[in-house]
FITORVEX-123263 format. One record per atom (N, C-alpha, C): x, y, z. Coordinates in steps of 0.05 Angstrom, whole numbers, plus 5000, padded with zeros to 4 digits. Each point is the difference from the previous one (the first is absolute). Layout:
// FITORVEX-123263
    px    py    pz
     X     Y     Z
...
***
This chain:
// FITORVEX-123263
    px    py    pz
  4656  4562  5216
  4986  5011  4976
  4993  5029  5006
  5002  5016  4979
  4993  5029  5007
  4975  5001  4996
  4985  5020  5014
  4967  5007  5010
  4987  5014  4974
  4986  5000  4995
  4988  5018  4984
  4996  5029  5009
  4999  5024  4983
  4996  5024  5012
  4981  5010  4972
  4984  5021  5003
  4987  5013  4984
  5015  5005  4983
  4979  4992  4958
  5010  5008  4988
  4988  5023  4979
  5020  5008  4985
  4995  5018  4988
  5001  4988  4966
  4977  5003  4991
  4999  4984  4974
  4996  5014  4974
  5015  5000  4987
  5003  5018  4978
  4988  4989  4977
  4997  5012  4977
  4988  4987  4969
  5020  4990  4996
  4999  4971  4987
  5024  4987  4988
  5001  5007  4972
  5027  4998  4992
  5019  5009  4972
  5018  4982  5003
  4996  4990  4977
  5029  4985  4984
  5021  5013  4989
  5015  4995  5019
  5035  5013  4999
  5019  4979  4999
  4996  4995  4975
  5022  4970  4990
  5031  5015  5006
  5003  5021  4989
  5019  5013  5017
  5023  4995  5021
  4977  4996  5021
  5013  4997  5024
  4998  4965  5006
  4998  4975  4984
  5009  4982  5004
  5033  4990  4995
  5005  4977  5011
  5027  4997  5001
  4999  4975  4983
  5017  4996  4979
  5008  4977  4984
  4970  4992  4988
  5007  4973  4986
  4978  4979  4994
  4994  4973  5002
  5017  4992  5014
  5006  4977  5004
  4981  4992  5027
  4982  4995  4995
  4969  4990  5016
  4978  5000  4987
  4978  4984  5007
  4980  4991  4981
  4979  4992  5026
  4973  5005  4993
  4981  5001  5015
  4973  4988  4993
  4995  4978  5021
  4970  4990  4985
  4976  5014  5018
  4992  5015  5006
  4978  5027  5017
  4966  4979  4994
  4997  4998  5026
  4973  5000  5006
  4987  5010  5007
  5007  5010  5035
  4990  5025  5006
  5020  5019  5016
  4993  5018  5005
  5018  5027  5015
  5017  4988  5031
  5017  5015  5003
  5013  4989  5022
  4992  5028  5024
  5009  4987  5030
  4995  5021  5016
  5018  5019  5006
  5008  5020  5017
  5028  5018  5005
  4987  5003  5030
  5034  4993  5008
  4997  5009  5030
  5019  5016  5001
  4991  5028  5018
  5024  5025  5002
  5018  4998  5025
  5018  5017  5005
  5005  4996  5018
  4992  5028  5024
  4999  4992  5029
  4996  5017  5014
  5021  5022  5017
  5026  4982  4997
  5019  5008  5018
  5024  5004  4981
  5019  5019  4999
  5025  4999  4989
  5020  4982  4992
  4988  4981  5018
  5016  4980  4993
  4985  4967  4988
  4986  5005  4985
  4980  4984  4988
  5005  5003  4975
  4983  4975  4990
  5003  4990  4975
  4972  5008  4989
  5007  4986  4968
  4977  5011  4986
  4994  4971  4985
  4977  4981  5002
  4990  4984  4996
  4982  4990  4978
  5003  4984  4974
  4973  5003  4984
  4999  4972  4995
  4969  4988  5004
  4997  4971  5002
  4992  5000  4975
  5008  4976  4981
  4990  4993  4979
  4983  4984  4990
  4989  4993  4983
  4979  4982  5001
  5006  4985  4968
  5012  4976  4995
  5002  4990  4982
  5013  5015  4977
  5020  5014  5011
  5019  5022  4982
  5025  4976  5007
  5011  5001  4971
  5030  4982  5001
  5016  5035  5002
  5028  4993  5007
  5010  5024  5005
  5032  4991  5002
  5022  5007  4973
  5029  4985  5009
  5017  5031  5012
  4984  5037  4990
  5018  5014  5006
  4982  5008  5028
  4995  5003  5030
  4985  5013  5012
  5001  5033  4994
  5018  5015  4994
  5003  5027  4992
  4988  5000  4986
  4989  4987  4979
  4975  5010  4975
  4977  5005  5013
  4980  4984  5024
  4978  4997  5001
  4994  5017  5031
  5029  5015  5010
  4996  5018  5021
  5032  5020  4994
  4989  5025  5010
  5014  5019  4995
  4999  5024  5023
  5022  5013  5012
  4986  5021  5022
  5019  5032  4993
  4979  5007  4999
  5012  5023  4979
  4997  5037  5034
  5016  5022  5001
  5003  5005  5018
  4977  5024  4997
  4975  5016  5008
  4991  5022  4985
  4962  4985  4996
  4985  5021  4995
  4976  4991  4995
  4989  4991  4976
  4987  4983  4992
  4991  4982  4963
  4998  5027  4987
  4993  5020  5010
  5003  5020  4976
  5017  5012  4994
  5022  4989  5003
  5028  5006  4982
  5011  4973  4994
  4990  4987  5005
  5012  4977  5006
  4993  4970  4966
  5017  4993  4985
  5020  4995  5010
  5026  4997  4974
  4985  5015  4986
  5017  4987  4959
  5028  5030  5016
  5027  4982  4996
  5023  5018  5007
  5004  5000  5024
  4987  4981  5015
  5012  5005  5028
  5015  4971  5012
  5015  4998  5019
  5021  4980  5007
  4982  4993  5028
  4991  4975  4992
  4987  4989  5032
  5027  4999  5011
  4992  4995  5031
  5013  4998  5016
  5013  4979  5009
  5024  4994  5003
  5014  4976  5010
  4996  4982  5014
  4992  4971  4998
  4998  4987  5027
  4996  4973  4995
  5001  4984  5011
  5001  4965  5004
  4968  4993  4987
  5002  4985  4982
  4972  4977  4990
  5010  4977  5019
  4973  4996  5010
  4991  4968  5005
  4974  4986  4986
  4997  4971  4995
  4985  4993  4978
  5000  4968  5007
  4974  4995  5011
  4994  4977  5018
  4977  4986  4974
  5007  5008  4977
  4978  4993  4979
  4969  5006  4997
  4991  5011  5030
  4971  5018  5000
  5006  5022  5013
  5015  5008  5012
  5007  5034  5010
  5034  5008  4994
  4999  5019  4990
  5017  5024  5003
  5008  5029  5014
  5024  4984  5010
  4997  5023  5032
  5022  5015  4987
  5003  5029  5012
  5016  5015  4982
  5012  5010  5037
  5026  5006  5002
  5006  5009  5016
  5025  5022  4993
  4992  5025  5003
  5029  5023  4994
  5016  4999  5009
  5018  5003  4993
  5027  5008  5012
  5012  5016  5026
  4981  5024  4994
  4991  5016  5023
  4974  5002  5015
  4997  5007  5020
  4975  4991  5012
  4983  5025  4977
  4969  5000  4996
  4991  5020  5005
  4998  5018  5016
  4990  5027  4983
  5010  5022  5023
  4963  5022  5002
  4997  4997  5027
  4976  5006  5007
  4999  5024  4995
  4969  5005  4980
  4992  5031  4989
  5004  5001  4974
  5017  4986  4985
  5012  4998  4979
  4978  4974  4979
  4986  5008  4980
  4984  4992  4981
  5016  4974  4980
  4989  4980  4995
  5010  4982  4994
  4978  4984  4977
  5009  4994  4976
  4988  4992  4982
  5007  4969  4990
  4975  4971  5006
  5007  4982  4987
  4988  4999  4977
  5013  4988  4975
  4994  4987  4984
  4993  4969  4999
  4982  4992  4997
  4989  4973  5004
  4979  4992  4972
  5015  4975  4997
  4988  4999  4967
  4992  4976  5006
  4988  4989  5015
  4982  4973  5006
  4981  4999  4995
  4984  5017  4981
  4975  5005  4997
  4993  5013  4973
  4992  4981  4974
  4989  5008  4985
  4981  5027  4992
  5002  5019  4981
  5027  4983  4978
  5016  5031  5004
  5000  5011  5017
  5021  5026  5002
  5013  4996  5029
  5008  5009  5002
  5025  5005  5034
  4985  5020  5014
  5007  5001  5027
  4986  5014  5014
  5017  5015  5020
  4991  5023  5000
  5008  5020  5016
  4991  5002  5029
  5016  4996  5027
  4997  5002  5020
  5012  5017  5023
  4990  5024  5010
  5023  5016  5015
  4994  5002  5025
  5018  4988  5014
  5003  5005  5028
  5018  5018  5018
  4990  5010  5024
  5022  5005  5014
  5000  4994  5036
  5019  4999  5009
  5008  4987  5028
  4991  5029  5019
  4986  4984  5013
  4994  5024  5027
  5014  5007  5028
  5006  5021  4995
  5017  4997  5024
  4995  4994  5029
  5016  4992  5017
  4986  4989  5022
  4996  5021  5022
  4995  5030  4987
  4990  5019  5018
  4979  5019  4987
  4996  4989  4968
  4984  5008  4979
  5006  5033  4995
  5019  5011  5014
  5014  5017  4988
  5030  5013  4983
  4995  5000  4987
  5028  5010  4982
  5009  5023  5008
  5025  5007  5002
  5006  5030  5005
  5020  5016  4987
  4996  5003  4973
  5023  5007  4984
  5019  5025  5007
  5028  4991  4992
  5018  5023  5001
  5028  4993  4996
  5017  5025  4990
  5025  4987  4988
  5017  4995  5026
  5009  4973  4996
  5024  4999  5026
  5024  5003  4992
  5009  5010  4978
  5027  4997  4986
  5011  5015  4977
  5012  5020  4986
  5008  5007  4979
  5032  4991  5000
  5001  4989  4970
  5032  5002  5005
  5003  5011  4969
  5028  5005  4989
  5021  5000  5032
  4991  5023  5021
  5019  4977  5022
  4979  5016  5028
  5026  5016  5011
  5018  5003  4987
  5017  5020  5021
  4997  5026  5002
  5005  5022  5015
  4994  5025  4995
  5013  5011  4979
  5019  4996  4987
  5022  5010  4984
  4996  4979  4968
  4996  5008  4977
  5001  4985  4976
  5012  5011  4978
  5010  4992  4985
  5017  5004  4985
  4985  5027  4976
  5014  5006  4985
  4985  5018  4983
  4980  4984  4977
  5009  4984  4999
  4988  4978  4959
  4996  4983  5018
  4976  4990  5031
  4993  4984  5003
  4980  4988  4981
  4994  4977  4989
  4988  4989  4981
  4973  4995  5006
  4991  4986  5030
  4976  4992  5000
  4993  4997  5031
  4974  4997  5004
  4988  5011  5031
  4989  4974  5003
  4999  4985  5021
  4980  4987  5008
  4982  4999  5018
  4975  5003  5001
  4981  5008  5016
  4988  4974  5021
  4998  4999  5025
  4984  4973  5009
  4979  5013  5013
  4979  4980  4999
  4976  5002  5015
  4989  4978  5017
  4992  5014  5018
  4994  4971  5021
  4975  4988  4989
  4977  4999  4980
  4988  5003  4990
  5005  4988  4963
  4977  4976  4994
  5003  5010  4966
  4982  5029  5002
  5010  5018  4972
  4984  5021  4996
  4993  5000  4973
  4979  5020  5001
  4990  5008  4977
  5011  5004  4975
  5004  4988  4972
  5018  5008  4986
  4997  5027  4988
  5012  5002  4969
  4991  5021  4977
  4987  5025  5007
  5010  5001  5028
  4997  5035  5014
  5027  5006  5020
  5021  4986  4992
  5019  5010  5009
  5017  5031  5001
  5003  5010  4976
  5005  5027  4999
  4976  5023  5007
  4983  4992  5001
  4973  5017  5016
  5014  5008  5031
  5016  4979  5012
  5012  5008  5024
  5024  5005  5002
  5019  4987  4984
  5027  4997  5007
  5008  5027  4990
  5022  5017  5007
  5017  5019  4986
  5023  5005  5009
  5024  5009  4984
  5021  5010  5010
  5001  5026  5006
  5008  5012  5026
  4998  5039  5007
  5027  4994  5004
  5005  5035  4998
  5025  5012  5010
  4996  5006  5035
  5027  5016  4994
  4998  5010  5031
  4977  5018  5010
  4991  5016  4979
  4972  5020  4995
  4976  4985  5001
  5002  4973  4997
  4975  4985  4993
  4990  5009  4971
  5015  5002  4991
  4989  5002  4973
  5014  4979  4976
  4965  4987  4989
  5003  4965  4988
  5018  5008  4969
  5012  4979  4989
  5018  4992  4984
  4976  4981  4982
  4987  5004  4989
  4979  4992  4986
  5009  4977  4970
  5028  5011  5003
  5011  4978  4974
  5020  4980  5012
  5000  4999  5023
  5027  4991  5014
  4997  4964  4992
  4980  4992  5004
  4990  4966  4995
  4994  4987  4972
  5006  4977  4998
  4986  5001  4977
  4969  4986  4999
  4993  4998  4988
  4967  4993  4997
  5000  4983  4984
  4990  4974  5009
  4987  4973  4987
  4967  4994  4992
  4995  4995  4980
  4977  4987  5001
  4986  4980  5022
  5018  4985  5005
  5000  4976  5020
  5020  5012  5021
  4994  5004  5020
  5012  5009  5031
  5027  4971  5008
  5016  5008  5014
  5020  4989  4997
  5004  4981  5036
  4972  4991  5007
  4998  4978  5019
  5004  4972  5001
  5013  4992  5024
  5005  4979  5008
  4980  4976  4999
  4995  4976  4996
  4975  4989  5000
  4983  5005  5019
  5004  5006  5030
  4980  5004  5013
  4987  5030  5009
  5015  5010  4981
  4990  5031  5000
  5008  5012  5022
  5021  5002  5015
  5011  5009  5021
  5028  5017  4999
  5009  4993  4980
  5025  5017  4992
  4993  5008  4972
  5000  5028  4997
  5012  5009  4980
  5026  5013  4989
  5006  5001  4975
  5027  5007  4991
  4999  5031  4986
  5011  5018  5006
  4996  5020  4985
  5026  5005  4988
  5000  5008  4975
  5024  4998  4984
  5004  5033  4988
  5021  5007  5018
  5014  5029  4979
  4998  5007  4977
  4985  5019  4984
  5008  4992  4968
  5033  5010  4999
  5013  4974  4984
  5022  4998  4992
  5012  5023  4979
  4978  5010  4990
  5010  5026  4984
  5005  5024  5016
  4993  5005  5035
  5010  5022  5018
  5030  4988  5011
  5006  4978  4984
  5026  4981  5022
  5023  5005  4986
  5003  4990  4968
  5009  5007  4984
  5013  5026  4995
  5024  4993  4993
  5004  5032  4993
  5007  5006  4963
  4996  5027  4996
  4994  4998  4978
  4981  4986  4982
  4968  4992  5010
  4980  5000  4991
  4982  5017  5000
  4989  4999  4982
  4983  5028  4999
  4984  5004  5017
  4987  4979  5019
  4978  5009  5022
  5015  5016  5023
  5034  4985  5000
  5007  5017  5014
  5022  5013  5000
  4990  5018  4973
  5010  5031  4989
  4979  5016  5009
  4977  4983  4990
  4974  5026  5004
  4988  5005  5024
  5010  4967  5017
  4980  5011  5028
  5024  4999  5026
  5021  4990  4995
  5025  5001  5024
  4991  4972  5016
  5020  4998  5014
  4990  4968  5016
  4983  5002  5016
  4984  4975  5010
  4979  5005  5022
  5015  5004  5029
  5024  4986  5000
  5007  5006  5022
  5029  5013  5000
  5008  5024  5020
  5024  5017  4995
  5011  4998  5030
  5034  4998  4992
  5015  4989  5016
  4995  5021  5031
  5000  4995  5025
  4991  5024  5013
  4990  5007  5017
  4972  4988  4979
  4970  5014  5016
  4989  4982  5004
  4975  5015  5014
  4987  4984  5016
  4978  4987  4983
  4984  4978  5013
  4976  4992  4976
  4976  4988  5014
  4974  4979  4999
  4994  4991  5010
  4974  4978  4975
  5004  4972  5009
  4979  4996  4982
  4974  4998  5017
  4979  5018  4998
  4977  4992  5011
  4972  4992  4989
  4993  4986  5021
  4978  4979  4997
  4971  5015  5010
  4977  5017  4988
  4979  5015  5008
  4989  4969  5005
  4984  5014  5029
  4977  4988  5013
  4972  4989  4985
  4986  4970  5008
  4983  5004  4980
  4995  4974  4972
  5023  4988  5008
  5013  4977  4972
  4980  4981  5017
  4985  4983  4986
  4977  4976  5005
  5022  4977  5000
  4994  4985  5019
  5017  4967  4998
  4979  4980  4981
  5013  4980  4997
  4990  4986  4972
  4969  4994  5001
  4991  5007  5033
  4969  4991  5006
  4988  5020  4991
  5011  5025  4997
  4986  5029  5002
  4981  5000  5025
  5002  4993  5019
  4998  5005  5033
  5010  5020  5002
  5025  5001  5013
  5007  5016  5029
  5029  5012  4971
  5014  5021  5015
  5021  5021  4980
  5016  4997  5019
  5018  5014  4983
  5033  5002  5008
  4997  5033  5009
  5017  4996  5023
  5011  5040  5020
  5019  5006  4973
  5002  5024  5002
  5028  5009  4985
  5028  4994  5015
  5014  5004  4979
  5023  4986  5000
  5028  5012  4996
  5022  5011  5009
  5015  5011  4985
  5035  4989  5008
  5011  5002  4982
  5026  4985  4998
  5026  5026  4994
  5016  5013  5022
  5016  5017  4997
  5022  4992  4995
  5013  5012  4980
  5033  4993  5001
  5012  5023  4984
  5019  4999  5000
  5028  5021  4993
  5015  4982  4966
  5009  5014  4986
  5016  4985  4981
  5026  5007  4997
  5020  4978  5000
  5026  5000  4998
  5004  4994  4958
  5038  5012  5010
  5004  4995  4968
  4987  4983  4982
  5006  4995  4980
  4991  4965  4981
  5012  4985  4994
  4999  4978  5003
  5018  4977  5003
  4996  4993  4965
  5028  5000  4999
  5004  4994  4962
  5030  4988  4997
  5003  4968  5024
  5019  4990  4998
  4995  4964  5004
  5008  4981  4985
  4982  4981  4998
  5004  4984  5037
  4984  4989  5011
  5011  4987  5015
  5016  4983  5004
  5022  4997  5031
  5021  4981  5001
  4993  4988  5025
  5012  4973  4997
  4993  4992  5031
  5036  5002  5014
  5019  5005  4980
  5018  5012  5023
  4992  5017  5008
  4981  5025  5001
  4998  5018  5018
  4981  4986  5022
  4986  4976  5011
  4989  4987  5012
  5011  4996  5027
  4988  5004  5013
  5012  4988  5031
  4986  4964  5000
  5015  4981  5022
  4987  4981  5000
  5011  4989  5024
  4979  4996  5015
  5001  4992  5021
  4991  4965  5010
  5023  4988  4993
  5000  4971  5002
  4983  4982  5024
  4989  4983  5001
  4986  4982  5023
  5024  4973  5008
  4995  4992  5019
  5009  4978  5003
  4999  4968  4991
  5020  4990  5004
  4998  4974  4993
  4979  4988  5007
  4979  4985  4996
  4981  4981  5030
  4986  5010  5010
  4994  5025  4993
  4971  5025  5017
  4989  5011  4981
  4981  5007  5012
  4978  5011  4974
  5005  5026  5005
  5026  5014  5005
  4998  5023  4998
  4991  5015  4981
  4999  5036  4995
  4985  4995  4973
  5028  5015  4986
  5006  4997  4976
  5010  5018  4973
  4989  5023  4999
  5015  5023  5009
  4993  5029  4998
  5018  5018  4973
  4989  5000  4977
  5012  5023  4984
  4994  5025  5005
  5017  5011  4999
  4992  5034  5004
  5015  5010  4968
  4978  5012  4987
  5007  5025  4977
  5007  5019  4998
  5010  5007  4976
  5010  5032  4997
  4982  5022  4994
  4975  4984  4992
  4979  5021  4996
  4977  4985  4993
  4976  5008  5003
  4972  4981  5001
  4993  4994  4979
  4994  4976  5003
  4992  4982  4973
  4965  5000  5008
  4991  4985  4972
  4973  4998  4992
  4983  4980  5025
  4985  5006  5016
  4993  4983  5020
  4989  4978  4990
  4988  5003  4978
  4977  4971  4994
  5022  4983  4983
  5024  5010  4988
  5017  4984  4990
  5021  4987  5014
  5009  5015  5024
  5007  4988  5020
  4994  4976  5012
  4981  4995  4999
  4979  4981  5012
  5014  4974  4989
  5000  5002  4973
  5012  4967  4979
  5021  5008  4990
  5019  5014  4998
  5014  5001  4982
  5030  5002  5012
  5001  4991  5023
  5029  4987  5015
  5000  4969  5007
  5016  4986  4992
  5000  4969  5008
  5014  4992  5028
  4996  4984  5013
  5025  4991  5016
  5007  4969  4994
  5027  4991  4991
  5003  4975  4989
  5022  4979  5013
  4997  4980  5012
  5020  4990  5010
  5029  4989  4985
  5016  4994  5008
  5023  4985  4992
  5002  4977  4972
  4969  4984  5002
  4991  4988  4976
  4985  5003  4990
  4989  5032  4997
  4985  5004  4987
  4970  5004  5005
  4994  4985  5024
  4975  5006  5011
  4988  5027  5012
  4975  5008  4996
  4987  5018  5010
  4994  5004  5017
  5007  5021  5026
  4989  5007  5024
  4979  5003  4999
  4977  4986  5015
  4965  5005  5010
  5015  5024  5022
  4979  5019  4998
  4999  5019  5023
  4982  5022  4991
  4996  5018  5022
  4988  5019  5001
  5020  5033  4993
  4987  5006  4985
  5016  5037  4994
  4987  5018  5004
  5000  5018  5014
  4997  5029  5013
  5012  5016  4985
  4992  5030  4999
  5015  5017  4981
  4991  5029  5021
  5026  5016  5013
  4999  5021  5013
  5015  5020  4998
  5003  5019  5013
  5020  5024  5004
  4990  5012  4982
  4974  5013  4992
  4999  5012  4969
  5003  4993  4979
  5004  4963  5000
  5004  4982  4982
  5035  5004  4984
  5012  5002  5031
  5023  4997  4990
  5022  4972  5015
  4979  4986  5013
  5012  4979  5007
  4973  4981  4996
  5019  4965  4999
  4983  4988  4996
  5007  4970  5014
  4988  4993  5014
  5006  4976  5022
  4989  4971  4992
  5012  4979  5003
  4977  4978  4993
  5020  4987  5024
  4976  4973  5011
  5002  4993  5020
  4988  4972  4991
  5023  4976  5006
  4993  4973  4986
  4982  4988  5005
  4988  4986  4994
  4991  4986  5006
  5001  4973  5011
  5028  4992  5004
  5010  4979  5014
  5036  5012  5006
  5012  4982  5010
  5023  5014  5012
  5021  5003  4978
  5019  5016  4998
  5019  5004  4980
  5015  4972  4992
  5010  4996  4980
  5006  4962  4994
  5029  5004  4997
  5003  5025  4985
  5023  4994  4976
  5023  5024  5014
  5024  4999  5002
  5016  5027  5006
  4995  5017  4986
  5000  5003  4964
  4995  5014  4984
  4981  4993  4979
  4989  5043  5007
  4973  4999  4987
  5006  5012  4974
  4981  5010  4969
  4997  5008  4989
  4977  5016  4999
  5005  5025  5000
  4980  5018  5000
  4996  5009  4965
  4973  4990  4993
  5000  5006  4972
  4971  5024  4986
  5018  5019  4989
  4976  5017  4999
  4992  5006  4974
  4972  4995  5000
  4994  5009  4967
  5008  5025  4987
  5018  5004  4973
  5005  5021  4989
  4978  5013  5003
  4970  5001  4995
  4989  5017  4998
  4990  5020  5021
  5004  4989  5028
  4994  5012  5018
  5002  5028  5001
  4981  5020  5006
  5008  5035  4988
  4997  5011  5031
  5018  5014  4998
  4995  5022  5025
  4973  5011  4987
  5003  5018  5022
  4970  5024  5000
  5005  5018  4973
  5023  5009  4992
  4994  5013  4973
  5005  4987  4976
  4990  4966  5000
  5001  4983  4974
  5019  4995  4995
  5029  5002  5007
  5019  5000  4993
  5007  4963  5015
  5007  4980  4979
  5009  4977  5003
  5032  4987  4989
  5012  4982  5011
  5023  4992  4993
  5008  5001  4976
  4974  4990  4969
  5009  5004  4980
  5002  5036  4994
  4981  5015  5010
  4997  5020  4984
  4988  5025  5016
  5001  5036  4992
  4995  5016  5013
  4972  4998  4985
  4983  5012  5022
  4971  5006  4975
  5008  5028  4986
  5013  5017  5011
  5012  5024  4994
  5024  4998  4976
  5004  4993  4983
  5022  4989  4984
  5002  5022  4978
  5027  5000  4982
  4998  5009  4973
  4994  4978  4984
  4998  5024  4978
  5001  4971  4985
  5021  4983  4979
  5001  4976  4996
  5027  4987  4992
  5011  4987  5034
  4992  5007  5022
  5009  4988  5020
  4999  4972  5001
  5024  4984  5009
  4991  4971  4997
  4993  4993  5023
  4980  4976  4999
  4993  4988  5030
  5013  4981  5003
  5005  4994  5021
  5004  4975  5006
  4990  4981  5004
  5014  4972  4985
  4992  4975  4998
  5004  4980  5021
  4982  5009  5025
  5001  4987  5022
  4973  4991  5001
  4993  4974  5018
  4973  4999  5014
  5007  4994  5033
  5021  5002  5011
  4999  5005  5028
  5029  5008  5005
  5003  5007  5024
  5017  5007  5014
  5007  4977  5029
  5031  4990  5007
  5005  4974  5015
  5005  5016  5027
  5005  4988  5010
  5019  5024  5026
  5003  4968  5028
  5018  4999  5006
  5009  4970  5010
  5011  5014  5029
  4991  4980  5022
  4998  5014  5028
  5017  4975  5011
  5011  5006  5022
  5010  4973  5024
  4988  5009  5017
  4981  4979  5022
  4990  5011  5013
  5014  4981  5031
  5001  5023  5014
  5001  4999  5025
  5005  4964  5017
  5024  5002  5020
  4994  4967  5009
  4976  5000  5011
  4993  4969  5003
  4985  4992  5018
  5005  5000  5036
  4978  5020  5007
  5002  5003  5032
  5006  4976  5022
  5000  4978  4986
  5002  4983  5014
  5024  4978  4993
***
């Protein structure tokens, strides 16, 4: 059972909103309890007290962020109900992640729902924010790269992102229109990666943003995105050092991808060797991630693990049990985009009247290697 930890108790509001379906019905006597969790890998607990209950997702909810944003428009978080008829244990998918603010909804208690925010302490009670990662991470990027992804070891602070982030030249001098700007910042649920997105009118050619302002990035030169010192992590404790990310830009890629231009480096029969693709040029890292299959002989799905390196131009997965079948199918979602948006159906760069193609994946069929034995 997970421990209780200090909570943080907010004014309750009725945010019918953020319930799921209707199919449950409740006879309420009195309030139920909430147990939090202490450790990352804990559950979140609420005992009931004479509550009938057929959906458990109605009467608990874990939303990612503190009750004061929290929760009409937001997507709780993924994870397993259990429902013993007086408690509902909620367990995520992912562990919790220490430092990072966490909001239940718990409606066991007449006659509004209640707001509860916790967060996990770390087991050195210090946080130490800073980026470990920009991609794409190679030194060299294309001209009409599309989008940046930022990691932090750290959730951080939101809705002050461009207060730090900028694009400079080789002069250090910032590109003030180079991004585009959201109302809502463009983070990962746990606030650790952000996405920063090119405006597509400097990518474009022949649009007017860029007639009037030329592209953000030119084939050539040099650039750097940096990160000023100073950015608060989600505790507003302790800040982030500055940060800076150098690279050079090559031509622009405005040709759709092929996986004949693919290298592929086959595993063996009976070993868990791993499947090494190597690319013609770097694809989108976070799309990388899902958007290659490995499929056996009848159809079944390889369990395994995928890595994504070389500047995100190779990409490895490594089975999860031993190879079964001689031949594999490597199946890749049409949509998968390199770094300058450009995917199997379509260029983001296009005229117009161009037709796309009516694909949703791409096959590519391997023999792999005898068995060593």
């Amino acid at each position: 059972m997970a421990h209780p930890v200090k909570q943080l108790l907010f004014k309750q509001a009725l945010i019918a909103a953020c319930f799921i379906g209707t199919a449950w019905s409740a006879a309420l006597a009195q309030g139920g309890s909430l147990t939090l969790p202490a450790q990352p890998g804990g559950a979140v607990e609420l005992v009931l007290d004479d509550y009938l209950v057929r959906d458990p997702s109605v009467v608990l909810q874990v939303f990612v962020g503190d009750a004061a944003v929290c929760c009409a428009g937001k997507t709780p978080i993924v994870g397993q109900y259990h429902f013993d008829g007086q408690r509902v244990i909620f367990d995520p998918v992912f562990d919790f992640i220490e430092g990072q603010s966490y909001t239940v909804m718990s409606s066991a208690a007449a006659p509004e729902p209640i707001l509860t925010t916790f967060i996990i302490e770390p087991d050195d009670g210090v946080l130490v924010p800073k980026v470990i990662a920009i991609y794409p991470s190679g030194p060299d990027i294309p001209e009409n790269t599309l989008r940046f992804y930022i990691e932090f070891s750290t959730p951080m602070k939101p809705h002050v992102s461009m207060d730090f982030i900028s694009l400079v030249d080789a002069d250090g001098t910032p590109d003030t229109a180079a991004f585009m700007t959201f109302k809502q910042e463009l983070w990962n649920e746990d606030r650790t990666r952000l996405t920063l997105l090119m405006d597509p009118g400097r990518i474009k050619r022949g649009v007017a943003t860029n007639m009037e302002l030329g592209p953000a990035l030119i084939a050539g030169n040099r650039y750097a995105i940096r990160i000023e010192g100073g950015w608060q992590a989600a505790r507003g404790v302790d800040t982030a050092p500055s940060f800076e990310h150098i690279f050079t830009v090559s031509d622009a890629l405005r040709t759709r991808p092929d996986p004949d231009l693919w290298q592929f480096e086959e595993p063996r029969l009976s070993t868990r060797d791993p499947l090494l693709i190597t690319f013609d040029r770097p694809f989108d890292k976070q799309m990388l991630q899902d958007a290659i299959t490995v499929v056996d002989a009848n159809g079944q799905v390889f369990a395994g693990a995928v890595s994504v390196g070389d500047a995100e131009r190779t990409w490895r997965f490594v089975p999860q049990d031993v190879w079964s079948t001689q031949t594999l199918s490597i199946v890749v979602d049409a949509y998968l985009e390199d770094v300058a948006g450009n995917n199997f159906r379509e260029l983001l760069d296009h005229s117009l009247g161009t037709n796309i193609r009516a694909v949703d994946h791409q096959t590519v069929r391997l023999l792999l290697g005898p068995s060593p034995n």
